[in-house]
N, C-alpha and C positions, 0 to 999 in steps of 0.2 A: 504494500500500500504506500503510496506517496503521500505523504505529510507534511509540514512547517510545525515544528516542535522548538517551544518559548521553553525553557526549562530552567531548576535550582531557582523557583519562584518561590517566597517567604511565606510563612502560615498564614500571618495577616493580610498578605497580598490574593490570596487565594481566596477567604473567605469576601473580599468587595468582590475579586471577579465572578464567585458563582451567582452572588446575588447580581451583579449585572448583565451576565448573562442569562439568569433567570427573567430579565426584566427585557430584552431587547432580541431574544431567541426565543425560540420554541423549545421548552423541557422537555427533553425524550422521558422517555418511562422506566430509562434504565440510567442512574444515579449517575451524575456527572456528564453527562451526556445533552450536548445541546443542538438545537438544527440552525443552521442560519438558512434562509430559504434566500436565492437567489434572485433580483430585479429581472422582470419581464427582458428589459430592452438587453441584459447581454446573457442570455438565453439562445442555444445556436438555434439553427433552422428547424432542425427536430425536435429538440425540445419543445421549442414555441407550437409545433404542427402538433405535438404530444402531452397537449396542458391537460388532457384527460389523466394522463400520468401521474401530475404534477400534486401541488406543486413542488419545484424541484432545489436541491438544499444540499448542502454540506453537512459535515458535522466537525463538533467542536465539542473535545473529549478533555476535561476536566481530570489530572490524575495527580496522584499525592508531589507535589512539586512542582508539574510541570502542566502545559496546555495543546494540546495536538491539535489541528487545525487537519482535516483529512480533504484530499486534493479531488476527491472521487465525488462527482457531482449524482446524486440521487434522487430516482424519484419515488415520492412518498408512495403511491399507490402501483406500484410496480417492480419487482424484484427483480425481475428478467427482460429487458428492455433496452433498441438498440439508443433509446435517449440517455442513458446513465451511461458515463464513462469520465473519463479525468478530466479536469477544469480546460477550458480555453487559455490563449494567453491574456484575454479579456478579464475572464473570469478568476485568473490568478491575481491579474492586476489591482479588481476589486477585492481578493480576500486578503492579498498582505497589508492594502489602507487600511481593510478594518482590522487587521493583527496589529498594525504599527500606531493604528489610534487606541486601542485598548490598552495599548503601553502608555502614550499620550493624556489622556483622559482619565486613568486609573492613578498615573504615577507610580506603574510596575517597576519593581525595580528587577533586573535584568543583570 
């Protein structure tokens, strides 16, 4: 799996990010676990043709220390689908702004 892994993050740094993340993600159902769902506009062609699938999301795995950011674009209602596959470079572009503003905005110390 392809990832962006923040790591050797502080106790107290952990607990603002889950609650931010709790606040600005979708809670998965499985602890630590967050969806960031994807903008319409950089959605490739299949996906957009595939919003039955949708809608379609990352995830952002919350783990003792550290924050995995997973590169693997999914969709909620679809396991098997040629729409889920690894971010664009679009879609990379938008997920390290929201990695590098959650360092920004949190005052992650890193």
């Amino acid at each position: 799996m392809r990832s962006l892994v923040f790591d050797e993050l502080m106790a107290k740094d952990l607990e603002r990010l889950a609650q931010h993340l709790g606040e600005v993600c979708e809670p998965s159902r499985m602890e630590g676990v967050y969806w960031l769902h994807l903008p319409a506009d950089l959605l490739t062609p299949e996906q957009a043709e595939h919003a039955a699938c949708g809608p379609h999301r990352v995830a952002l795995v919350l783990e003792e220390g550290s924050l995995r950011l997973e590169l693997l674009v999914r969709a909620q209602n679809s396991l098997r689908c040629a729409c889920t596959g690894y971010a664009t470079p679009a879609q990379r572009q938008f997920l390290l702004g929201f990695m590098d503003r959650l360092v920004t905005d949190l005052g992650l110390s890193t």
